[in-house]
C-alpha positions as CSV (number, residue, x, y, z in Angstrom):
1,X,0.0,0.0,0.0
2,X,1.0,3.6,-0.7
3,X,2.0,5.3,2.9
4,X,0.6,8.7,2.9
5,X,1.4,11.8,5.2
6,X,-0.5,14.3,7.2
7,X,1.4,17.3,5.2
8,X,1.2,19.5,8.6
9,X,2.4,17.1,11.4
10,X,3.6,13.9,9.4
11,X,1.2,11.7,10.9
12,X,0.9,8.5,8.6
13,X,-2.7,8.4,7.1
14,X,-5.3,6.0,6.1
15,X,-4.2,3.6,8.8
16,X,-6.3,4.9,11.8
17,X,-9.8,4.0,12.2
18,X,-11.7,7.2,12.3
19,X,-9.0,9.2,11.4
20,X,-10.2,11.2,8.2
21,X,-8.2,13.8,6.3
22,X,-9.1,16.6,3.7
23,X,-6.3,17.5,1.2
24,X,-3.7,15.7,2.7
25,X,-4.1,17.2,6.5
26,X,-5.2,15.4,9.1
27,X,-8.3,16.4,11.0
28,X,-6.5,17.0,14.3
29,X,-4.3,19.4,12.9
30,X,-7.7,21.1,11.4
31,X,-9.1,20.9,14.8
32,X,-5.8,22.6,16.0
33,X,-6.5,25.3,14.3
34,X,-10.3,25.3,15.2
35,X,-9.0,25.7,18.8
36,X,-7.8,29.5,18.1
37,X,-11.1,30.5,17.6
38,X,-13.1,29.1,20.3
39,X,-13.3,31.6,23.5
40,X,-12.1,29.2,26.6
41,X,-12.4,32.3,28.8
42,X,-16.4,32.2,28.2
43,X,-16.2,28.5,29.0
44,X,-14.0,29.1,31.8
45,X,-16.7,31.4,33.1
46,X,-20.2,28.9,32.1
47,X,-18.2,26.4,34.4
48,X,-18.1,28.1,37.3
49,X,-21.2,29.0,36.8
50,X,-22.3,25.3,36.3
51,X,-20.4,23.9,39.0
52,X,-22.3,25.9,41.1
53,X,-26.0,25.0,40.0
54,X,-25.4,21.1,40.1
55,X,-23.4,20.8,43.4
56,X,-25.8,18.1,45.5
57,X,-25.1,16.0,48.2
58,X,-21.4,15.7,49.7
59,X,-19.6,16.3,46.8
60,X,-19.5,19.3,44.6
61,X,-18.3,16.6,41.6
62,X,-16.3,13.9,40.7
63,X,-13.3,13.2,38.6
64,X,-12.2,10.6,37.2
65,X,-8.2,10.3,37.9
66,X,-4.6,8.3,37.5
67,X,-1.5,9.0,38.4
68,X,-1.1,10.9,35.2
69,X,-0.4,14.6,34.7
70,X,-4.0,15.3,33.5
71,X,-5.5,14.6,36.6
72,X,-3.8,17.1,38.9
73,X,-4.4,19.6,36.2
74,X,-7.9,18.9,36.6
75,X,-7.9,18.8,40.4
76,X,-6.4,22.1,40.3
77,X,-8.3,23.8,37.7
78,X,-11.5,22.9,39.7
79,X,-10.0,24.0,43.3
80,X,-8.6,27.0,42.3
81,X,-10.2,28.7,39.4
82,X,-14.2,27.3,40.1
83,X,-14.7,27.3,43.8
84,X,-15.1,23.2,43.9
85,X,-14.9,22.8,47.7
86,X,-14.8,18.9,48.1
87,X,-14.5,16.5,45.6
88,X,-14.8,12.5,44.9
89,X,-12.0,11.3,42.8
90,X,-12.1,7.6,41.1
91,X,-9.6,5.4,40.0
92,X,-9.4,2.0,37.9
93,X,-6.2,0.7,38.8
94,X,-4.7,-2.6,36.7
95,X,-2.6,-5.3,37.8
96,X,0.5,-4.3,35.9
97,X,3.3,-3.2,37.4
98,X,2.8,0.2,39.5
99,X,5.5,3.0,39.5
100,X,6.5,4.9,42.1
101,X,5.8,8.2,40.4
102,X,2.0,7.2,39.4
103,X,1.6,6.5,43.5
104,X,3.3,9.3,44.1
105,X,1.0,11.6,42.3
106,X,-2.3,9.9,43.5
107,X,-1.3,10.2,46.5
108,X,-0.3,14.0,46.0
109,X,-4.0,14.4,44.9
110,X,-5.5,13.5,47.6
111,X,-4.0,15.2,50.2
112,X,-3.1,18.5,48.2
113,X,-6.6,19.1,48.7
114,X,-8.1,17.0,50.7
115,X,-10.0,14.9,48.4
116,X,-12.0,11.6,49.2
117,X,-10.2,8.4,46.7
118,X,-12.0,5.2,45.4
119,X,-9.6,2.7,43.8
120,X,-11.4,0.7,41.8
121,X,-9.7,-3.2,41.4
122,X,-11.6,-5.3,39.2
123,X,-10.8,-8.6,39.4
124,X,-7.7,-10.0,38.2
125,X,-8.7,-13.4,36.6
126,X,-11.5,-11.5,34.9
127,X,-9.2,-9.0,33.4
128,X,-6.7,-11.2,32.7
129,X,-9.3,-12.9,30.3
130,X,-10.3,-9.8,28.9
131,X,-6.9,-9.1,28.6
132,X,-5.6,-12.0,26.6
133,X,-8.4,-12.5,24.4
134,X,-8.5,-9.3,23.0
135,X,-4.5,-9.6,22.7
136,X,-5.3,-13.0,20.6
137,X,-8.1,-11.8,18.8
138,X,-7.6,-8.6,17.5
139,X,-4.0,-7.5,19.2
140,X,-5.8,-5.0,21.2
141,X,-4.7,-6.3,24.3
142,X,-6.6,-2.4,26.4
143,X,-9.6,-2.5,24.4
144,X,-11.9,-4.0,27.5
145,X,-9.7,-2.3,30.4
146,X,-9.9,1.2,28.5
147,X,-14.1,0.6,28.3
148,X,-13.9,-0.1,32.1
149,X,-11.9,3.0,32.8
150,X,-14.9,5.0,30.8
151,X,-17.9,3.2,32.4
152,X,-17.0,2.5,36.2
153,X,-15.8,6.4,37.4
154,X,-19.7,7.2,36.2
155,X,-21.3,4.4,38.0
156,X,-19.3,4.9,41.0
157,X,-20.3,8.6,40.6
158,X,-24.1,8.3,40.0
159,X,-23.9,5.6,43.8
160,X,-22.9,9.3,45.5
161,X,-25.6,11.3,43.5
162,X,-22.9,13.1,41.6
163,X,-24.5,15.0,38.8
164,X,-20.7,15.6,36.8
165,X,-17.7,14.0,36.3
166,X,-15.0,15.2,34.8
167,X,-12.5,13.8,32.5
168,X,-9.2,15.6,30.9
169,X,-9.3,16.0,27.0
170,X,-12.2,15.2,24.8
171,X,-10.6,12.2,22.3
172,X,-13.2,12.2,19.9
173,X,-11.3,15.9,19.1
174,X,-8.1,15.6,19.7
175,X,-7.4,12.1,17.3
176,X,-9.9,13.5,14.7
177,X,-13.0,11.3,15.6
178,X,-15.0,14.6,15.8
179,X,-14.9,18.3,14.1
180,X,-16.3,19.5,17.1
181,X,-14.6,20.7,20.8
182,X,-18.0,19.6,22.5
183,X,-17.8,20.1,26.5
184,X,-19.4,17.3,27.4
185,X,-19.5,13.5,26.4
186,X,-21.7,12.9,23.6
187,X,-23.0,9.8,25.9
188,X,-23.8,12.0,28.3
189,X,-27.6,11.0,28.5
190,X,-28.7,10.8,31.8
191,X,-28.6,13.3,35.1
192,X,-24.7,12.9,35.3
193,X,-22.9,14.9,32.9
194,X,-19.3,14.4,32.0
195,X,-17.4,17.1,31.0
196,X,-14.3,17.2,29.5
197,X,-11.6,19.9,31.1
198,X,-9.6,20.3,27.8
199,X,-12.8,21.6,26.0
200,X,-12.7,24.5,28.9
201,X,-9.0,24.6,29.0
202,X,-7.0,24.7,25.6
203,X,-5.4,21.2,25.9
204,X,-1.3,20.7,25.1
205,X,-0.2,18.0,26.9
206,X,3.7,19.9,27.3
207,X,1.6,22.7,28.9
208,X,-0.2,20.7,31.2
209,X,2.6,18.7,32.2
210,X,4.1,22.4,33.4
211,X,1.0,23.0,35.5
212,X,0.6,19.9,37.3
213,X,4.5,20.2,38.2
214,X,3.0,23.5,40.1
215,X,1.1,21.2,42.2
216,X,4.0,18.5,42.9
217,X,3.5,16.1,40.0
218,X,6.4,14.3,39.2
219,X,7.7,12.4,36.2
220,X,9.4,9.2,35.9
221,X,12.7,10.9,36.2
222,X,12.2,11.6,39.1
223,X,13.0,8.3,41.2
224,X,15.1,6.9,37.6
225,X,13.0,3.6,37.9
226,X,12.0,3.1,34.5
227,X,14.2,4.1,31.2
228,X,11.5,3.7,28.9
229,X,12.7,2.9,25.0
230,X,10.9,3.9,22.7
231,X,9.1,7.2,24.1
232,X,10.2,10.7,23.6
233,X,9.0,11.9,27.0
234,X,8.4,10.9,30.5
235,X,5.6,12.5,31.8
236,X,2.6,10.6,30.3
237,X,1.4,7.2,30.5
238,X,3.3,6.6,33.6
239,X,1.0,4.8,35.9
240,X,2.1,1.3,35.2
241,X,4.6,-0.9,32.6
242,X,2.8,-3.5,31.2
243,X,-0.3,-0.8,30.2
244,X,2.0,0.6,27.5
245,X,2.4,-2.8,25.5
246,X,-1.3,-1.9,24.3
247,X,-0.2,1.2,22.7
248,X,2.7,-0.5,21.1
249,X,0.8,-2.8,19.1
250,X,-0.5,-0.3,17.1
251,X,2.8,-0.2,16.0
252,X,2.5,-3.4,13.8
253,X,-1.0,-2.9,12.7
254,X,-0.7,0.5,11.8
255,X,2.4,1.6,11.6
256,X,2.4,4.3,14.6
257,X,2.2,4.3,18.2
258,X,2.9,6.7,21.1
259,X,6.0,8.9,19.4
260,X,4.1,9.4,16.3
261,X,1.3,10.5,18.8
262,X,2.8,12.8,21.1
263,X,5.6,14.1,18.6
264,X,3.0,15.2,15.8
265,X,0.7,17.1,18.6
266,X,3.9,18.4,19.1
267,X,4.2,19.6,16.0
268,X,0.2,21.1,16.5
269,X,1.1,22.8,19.6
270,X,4.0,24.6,17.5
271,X,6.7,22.8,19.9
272,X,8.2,21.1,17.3
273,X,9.2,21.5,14.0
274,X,7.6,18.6,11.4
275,X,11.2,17.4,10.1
276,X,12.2,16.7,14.0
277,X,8.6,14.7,14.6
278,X,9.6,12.5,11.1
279,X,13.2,12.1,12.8
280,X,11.8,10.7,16.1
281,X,9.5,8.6,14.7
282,X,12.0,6.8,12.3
283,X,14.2,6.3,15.4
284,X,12.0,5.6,18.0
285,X,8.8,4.9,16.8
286,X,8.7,1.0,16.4
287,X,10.8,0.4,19.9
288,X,9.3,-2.1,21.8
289,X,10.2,-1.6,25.4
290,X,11.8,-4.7,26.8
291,X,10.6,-3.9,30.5
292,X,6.9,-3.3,29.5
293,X,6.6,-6.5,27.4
294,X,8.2,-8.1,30.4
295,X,6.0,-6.7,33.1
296,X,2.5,-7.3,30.5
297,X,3.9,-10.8,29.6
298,X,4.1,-11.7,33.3
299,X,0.5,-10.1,34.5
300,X,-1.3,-12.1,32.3
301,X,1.0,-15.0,32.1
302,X,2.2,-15.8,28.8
303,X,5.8,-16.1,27.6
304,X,7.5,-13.2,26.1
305,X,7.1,-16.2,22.7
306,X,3.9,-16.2,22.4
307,X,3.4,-12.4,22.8
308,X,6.2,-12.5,19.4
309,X,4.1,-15.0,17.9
310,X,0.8,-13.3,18.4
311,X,2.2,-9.8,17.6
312,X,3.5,-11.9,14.2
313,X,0.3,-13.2,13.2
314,X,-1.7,-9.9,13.4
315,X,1.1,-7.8,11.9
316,X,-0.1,-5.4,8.9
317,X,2.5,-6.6,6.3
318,X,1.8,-4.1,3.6
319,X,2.8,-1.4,6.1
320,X,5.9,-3.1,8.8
321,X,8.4,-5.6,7.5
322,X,10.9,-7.5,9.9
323,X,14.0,-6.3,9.3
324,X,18.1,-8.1,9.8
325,X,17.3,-8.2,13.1
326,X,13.5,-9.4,13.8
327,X,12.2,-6.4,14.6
328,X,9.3,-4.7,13.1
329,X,9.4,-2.0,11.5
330,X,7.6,0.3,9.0
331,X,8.5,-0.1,5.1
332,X,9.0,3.1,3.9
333,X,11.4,4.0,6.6
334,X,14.1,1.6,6.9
């Protein structure tokens, strides 16, 4: 197949489900620019407003958090700029390995100010099934964990008579499922709403790594347990190992994964220039980090062989080829 190229960011195109383009750009550099004119200070003040019409019970709202930098930008966007006084904060944790900086910054949630947690463990066996066979069956290993992380917060939310819950960015905007910055979930159809922050807030996930360092997040630097390969930063997706092998495999199928991701919205965000994204992703872009596949390979107990041979059977091999060395990589840059 012909590999084509957002002509903005140099996001490969056509591979993406949902992802559309017109003329050769990518709809989430067309929504990057839709983001200039949309007034967030208006939002900024209908939320505070809103907050303060649906507060009910003993919470003012809840939010749905990790140990991830999103989630004390949240906390401390509500606190401080929309007089949230107390708030219920809910967590789906996995059984892959934890890092010390993900506990760290739950943690630091909590008491910064004085929140109320719920950890949320579903069972392991269960997920472990879920787990492997949508790793067998369609090497998509997150795809019933990441519907559990979407569903639960709400329940839990609605047991408390929470009328909103709030997540970080709105996805169906930011990876060009929708043309539209909407505030709140589209499947928000019942007395709770969910709003997304980064509809409120311009979302840049450099710039909201800078603000949650305000509020004592830290990244994995920080303690130097984990030198992830195959990443061009540290500050995201830091919770636990194994959790990343589902965003490699999109590697194989097609042909990007979390460098492409973060180094073309990058290149959005005006951070980056295109030519350093398309160097980053040629290096780094196809790295599969040993520790990860370790640590996922171990939680649901398979051998590191059988993860290959599975990752080898669902591989896309009109975009990735094996090169001298085994590895995968994409055709058109090796």
């Amino acid at each position: 197949m012909k590999i084509r190229l957002c002509e903005k960011c140099g996001f490969i195109l056509g591979t993406r489900p949902n992802l559309k383009d017109v003329d050769g750009v990518c709809v989430p550099c067309i929504n990057s620019e839709k983001k200039k004119e949309i007034n967030f200070k208006t939002r900024q003040k209908w939320l505070t407003k809103y907050i303060e019409d649906n507060k009910s019970g003993e919470y003012d709202c809840a939010v749905g958090v990790s140990g991830g930098k999103d989630s004390s930008v949240i906390v401390k966007k509500l606190f401080k700029n929309h007089n949230v006084k107390k708030a219920l904060l809910i967590n789906i944790t996995d059984e892959f390995t934890h890092t010390k900086a993900g506990r760290h910054n739950l943690n630091n949630l909590v008491k910064k100010y004085n929140c109320d947690l719920i950890t949320f463990r579903i069972n392991p066996d269960e997920l472990s099934r879920h787990i492997i066979k949508d790793f067998e069956e369609s090497l998509n290993p997150l795809k019933w964990l990441e519907e559990q992380l979407v569903i639960r917060p709400p329940e839990i939310a609605r047991k408390f008579e929470i009328n909103t819950i709030f997540y970080s960015e709105n996805p169906y905007f930011e990876y060009g499922g929708s043309e539209e910055l909407g505030v709140f979930s589209p499947n928000s159809k019942d007395t709770l709403k969910i709003i997304y922050l980064g509809a409120v807030y311009p979302y840049c996930a450099k710039v909201w790594y800078e603000i949650a360092k305000e509020m004592g997040f830290i990244d994995l630097d920080y303690y130097n347990e984990w030198q992830r390969q195959g990443q061009i930063e540290n500050y995201s997706q830091l919770d636990s190992m194994g959790y990343i092998m589902g965003i490699w495999t999109k590697f194989v199928k097609f042909g990007f994964q979390r460098v492409s991701d973060i180094a073309c919205r990058l290149v959005r965000d005006g951070l980056l220039s295109r030519e350093k994204a398309e160097l980053l992703i040629k290096e780094k872009d196809y790295i599969c980090d040993p520790a990860a596949k370790r640590d996922f390979c171990r939680t649901i107990e398979i051998t590191e062989e059988q993860f290959d041979k599975t990752v080898d059977r669902h591989a896309n091999k009109d975009l990735v080829i094996k090169d001298i060395n085994g590895v995968w990589r994409r055709k058109d840059l090796i």
